[in-house]
VOGU-3710 file (C-alpha; in Angstrom, 3 decimals, decimal comma):
1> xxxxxxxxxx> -16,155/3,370/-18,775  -16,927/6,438/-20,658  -15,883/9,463/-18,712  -19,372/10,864/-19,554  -21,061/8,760/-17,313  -19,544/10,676/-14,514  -21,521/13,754/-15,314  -24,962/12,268/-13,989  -23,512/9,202/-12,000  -20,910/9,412/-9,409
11> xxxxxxxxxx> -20,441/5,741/-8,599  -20,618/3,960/-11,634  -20,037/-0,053/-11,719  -17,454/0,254/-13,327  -15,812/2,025/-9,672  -17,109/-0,583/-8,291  -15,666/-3,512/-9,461  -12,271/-1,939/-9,200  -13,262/-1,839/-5,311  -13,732/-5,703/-5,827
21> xxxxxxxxxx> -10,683/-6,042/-7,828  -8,206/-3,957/-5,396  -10,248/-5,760/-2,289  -9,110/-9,222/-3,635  -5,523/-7,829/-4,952  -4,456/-7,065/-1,292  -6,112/-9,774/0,336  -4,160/-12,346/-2,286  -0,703/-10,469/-1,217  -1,178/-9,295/2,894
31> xxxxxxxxxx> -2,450/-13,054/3,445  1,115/-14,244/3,514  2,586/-11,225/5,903  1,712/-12,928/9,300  3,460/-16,151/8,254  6,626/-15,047/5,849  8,811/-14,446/9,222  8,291/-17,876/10,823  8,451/-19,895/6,986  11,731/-17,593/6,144
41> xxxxxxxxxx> 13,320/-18,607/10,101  12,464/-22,235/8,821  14,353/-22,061/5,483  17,408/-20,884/7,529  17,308/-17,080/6,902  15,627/-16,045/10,154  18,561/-12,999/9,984  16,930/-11,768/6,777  13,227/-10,726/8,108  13,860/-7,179/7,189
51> xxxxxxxxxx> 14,517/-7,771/3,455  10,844/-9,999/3,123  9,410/-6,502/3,265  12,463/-4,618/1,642  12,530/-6,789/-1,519  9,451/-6,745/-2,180  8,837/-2,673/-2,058  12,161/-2,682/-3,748  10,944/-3,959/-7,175  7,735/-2,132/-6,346
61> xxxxxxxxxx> 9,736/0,956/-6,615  11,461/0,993/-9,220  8,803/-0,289/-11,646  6,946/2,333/-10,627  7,972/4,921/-13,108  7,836/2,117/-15,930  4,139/1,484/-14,812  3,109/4,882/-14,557  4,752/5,683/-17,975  2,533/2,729/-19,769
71> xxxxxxxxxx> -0,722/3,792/-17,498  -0,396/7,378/-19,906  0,590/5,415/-22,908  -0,380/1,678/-23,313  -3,672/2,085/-21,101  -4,193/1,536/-17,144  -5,824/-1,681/-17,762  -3,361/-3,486/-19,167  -0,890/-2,155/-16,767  -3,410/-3,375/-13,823
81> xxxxxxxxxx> -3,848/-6,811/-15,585  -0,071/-7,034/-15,052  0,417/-6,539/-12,049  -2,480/-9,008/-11,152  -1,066/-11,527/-13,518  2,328/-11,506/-11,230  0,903/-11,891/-7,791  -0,950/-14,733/-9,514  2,438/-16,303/-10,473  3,856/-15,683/-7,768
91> xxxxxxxxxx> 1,848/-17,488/-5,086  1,347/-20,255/-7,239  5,192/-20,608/-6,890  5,973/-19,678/-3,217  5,882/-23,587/-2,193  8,297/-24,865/-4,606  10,718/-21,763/-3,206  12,435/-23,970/-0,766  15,808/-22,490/-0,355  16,981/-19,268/1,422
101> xxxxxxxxxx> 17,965/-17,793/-2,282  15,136/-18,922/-4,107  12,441/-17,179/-1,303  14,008/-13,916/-1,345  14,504/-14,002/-5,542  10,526/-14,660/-5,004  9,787/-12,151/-2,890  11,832/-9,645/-5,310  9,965/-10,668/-8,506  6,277/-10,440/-6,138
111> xxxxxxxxxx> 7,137/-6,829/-6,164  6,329/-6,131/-9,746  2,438/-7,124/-8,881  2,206/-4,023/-6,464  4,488/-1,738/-8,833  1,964/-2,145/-11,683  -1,792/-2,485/-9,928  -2,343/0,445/-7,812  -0,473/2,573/-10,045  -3,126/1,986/-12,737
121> xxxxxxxxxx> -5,734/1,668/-10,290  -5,479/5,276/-9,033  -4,919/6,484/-12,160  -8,547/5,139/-13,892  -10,726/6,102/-11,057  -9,047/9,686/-11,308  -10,398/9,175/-15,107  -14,344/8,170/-13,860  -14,660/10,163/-10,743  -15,717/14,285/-10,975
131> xxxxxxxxxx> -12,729/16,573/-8,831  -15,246/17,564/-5,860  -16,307/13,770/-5,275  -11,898/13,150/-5,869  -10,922/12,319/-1,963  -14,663/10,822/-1,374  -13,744/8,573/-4,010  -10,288/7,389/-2,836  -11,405/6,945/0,352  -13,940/4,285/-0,820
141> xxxxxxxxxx> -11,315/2,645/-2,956  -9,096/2,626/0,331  -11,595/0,961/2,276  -12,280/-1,910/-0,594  -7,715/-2,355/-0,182  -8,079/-2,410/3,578  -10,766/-4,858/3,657  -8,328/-7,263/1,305  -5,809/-6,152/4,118  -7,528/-6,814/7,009
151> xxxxxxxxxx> -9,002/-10,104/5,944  -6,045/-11,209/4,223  -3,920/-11,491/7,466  -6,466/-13,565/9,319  -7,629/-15,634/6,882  -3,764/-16,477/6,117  -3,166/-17,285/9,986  -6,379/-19,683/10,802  -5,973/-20,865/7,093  -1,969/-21,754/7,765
161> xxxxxxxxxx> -3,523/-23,560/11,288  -6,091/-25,538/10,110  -4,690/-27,020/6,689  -1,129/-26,051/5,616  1,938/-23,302/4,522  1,498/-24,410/1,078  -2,331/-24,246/1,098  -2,201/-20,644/2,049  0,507/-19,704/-0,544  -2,075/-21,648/-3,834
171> xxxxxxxxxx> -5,288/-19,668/-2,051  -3,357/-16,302/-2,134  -2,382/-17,149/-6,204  -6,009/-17,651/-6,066  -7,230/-14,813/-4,871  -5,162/-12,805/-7,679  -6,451/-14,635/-10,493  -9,931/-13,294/-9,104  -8,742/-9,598/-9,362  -7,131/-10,278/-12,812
181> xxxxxxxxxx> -10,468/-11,798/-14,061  -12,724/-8,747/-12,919  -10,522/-6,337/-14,582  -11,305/-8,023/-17,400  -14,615/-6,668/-17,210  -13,435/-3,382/-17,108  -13,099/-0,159/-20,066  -10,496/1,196/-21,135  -10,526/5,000/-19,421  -7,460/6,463/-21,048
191> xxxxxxxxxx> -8,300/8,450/-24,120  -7,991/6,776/-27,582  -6,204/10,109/-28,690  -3,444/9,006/-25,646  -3,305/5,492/-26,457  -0,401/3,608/-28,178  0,265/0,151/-28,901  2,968/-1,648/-26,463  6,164/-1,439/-27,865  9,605/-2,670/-26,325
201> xxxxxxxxxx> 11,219/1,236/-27,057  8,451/2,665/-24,079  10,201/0,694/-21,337  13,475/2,841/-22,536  12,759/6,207/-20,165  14,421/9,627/-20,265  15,347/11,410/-16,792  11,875/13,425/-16,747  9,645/10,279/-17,245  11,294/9,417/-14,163
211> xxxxxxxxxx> 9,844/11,501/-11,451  7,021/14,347/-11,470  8,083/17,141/-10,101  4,741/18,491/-9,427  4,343/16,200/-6,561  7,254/16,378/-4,942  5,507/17,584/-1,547  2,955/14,757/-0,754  6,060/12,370/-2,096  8,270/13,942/0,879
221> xxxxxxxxxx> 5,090/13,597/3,313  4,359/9,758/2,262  8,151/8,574/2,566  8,049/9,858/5,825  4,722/8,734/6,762  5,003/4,953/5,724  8,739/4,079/7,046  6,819/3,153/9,884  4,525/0,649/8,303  7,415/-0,820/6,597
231> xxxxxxxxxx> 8,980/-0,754/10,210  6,042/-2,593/11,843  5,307/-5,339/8,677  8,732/-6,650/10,063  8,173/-6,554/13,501  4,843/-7,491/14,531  5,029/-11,030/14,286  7,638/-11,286/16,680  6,345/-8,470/18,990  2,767/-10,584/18,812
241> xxxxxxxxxx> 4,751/-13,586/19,531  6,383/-11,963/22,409  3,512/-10,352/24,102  1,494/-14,272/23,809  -0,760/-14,376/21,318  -1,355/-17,684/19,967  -0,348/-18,573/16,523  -3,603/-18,400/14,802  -3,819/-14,823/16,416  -0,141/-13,334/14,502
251> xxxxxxxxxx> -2,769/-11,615/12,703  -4,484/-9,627/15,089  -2,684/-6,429/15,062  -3,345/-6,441/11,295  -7,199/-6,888/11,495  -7,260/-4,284/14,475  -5,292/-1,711/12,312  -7,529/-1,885/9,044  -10,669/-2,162/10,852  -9,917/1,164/12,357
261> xxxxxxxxxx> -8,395/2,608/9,200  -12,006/1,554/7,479  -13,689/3,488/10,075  -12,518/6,687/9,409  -11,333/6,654/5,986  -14,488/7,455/4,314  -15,258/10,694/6,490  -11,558/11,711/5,677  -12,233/11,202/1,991  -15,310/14,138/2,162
271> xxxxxxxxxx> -13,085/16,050/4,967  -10,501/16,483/2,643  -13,021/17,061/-0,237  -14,460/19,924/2,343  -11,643/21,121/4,134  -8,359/20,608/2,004  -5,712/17,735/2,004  -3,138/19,953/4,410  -5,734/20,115/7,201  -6,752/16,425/7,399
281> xxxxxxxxxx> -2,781/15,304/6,861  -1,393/17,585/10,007  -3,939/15,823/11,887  -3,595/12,324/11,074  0,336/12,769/11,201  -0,056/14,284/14,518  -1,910/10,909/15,373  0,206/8,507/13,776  3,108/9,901/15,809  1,207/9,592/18,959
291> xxxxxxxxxx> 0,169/6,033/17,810  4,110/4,906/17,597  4,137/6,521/21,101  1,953/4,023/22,493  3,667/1,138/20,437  7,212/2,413/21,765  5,480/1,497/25,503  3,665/-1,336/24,704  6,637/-4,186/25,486  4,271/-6,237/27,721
301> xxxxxxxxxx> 0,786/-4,978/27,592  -1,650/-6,694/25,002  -4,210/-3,879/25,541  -1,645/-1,560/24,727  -0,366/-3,144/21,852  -3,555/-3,444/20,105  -4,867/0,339/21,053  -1,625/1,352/19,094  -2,284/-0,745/16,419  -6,216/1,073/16,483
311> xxxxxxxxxx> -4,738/4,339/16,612  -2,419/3,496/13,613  -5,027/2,672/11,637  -7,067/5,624/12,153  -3,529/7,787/11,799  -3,664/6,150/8,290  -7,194/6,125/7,648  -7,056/9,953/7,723  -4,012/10,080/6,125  -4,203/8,078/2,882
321> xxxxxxxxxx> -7,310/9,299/0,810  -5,717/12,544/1,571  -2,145/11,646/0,562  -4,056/10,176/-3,309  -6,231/12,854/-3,723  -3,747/15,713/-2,752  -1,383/14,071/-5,260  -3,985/13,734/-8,652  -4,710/17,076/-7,875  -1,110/18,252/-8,334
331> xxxxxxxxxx> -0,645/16,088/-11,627  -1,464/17,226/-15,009  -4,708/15,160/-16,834  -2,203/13,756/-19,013  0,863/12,529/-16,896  -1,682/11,322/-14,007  -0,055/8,382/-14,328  3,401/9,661/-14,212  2,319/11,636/-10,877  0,690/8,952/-9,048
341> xxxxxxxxxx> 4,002/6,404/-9,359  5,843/8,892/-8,217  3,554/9,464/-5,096  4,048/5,003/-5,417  7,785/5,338/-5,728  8,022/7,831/-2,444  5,704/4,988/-0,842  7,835/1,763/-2,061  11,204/3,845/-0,530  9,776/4,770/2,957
351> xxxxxxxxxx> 8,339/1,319/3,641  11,412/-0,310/1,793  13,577/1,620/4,417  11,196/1,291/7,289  11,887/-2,893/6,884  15,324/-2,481/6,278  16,240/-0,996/9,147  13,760/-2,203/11,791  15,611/-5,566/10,880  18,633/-4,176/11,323
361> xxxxxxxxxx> 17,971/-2,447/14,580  15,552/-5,451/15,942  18,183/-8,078/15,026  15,822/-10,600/16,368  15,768/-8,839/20,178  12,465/-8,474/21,753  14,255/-5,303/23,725  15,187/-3,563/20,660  12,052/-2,884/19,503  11,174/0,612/21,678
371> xxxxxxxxxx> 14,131/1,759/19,362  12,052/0,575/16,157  9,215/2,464/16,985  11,050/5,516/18,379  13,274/6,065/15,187  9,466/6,025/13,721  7,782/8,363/15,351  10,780/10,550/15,055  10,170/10,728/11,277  6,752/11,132/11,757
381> xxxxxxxxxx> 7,319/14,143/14,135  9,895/15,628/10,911  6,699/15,417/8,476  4,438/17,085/10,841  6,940/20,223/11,158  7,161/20,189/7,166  3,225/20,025/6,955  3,110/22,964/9,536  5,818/24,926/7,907  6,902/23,833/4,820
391> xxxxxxxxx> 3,994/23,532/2,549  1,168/26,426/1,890  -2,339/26,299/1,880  -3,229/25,303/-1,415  -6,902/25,822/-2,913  -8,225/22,566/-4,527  -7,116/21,448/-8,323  -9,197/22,583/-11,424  -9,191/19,311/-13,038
//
């Protein structure tokens, strides 16, 4: 999509079939989530819940800077095709996984798809969007991803109920092939000036291709602010179980959390357009932390459970567009992709962590899981006192 375009059209199609494309992309992948507990307890590895998350964000993470290298290089479409192509594999092959060993080795290699796609993703509509429309603009591409999410988790529960495991696992390869076949549609945004063709000797990286220092800050603030949703990916299920709700209903939490999130997140988009990022992230992490509050109480209390799971998602409706646009702004034209994996890397690590040790610590004991969402909103409360205090006011980006 010519970058031209831009000047008299905000919102060109091209946008929006990459809404459609990341829409489908996390519907095809979040579809599994509410079932992945219960089918890895089946297989015999019901003491492994923590690493269905942690696997998968670990491969995430470290192709990030791989992915972000090839987004300035190669092209972000091909590194979006990709990842699509992957998640596409991946379902496809999630019944014939039937051991312990060979679901986890699965879950690992599923990783890639999410280390490649978003990467590229935020990187082109950075290319097509003007910088005073930037947050506006990632807001609307967050609401397209939490629509995939929110969908994706019911859909994969009353799909699971009224046909089968397996049926779920080809609809969710499905699903990716859709994404892969509307990027297809797409052009090219990286400059032909920028563009070389994929060679073998550009996965080989040198320590500064690595990491972009320029974004260090919103990297700090989104490891803190998504150990929790790694945390809460691995506990849900069973705290859903726990508190009564019926099978087809695992899901619920999910759909309650991105409905919310897509009712806020475009106003946060033009808040932080108007306002700045800083403003509009000490006030959603001030509300996620109060959100974990109420999750920390809410043991036996439906109502409860699901008004944290609203307030969550408004905590991260805020939060997100925010989080993107704060970080393109920080990142030079030309190593956008570079910055944005790094903001993806800081992501991968603090949900990565966030399943690792709410495993750990929940150890399959409905009691322990105050102590999950405490040791949450205790990191939550460290990234509000670095947002207060540790980062300046900053004036928006010139490019």
């Amino acid at each position: 999509m010519p970058a031209t375009l831009t000047a008299t059209r905000t919102y060109t199609l091209g946008f929006w079939l990459m809404c459609l494309s990341s829409f489908l992309f996390f519907a095809s992948f979040n579809m599994l989530l509410p079932e992945l507990p219960a089918h890895l307890t089946r297989l015999g590895g019901g003491e492994y819940k923590g690493f269905i998350i942690a696997l998968f964000t670990l491969t995430a993470c470290i192709s990030r800077p791989f992915s972000g290298k090839l987004a300035d290089t190669v092209g972000r479409i091909p590194v979006m095709v990709f990842g699509s192509l992957v998640c596409f594999v991946c379902g496809f092959f999630y019944p014939w996984a039937s051991t312990v060993t060979g679901f986890l080795l699965l879950r690992l290699l599923h990783g890639f798809s999410t280390g490649f796609k978003p990467t590229a993703t935020a990187a082109f509509i950075s290319d097509i969007i003007p910088l005073n429309k930037r947050g506006e603009a990632m807001g609307l591409l967050g609401v397209a991803g939490s629509l995939g999410m929110a969908a994706g988790p019911a859909l994969g529960s009353r799909l699971t109920a009224a046909t089968s495991l397996n049926t779920l696992f080809y609809v969710s390869s499905g699903l990716a092939l859709l994404s892969l076949l509307v990027q297809g549609t797409l052009t090219e945004t990286l400059p032909l000036a920028q563009r070389q063709r994929f060679s073998w000797k550009l996965l080989r990286l040198k320590w500064n291709e690595i990491l972009e220092p320029q974004v260090f800050q919103p990297a700090i603030v989104t490891l803190l602010c998504l150990f929790p949703y790694g945390a809460i990916l691995t506990v849900v299920p069973d705290q859903s179980t726990a508190l009564g709700l019926k099978a087809a209903d695992k899901g619920l939490f999910y759909t309650c959390f991105t409905l919310a999130s897509l009712a806020i997140r475009l106003l946060a988009g033009r808040a932080s357009d108007k306002y700045g990022r800083l403003p509009i992230l000490r006030i959603s992490t001030i509300m996620l932390a109060v959100a974990l509050a109420v999750l920390t109480l809410a043991t036996h209390s439906i109502p409860l459970f699901l008004g944290g799971a609203v307030l969550f998602g408004l905590a991260t409706g805020l939060n997100s567009p925010a989080i993107y646009a704060w970080t393109i702004d920080l990142s030079h034209p030309e190593r956008r992709g570079r910055g944005v994996a790094t903001m993806y890397i800081a992501l991968e690590a603090g949900i990565g962590f966030g399943a690792l040790l709410a495993g750990w610590i929940f150890s399959n004991q409905i009691e322990h899981l105050p102590y999950v969402h405490g040791l949450s909103m205790a990191l939550t409360i460290i990234a509000v006192v670095y947002l207060l205090f540790g980062v300046k006011n900053q004036p928006l980006a010139k490019h």
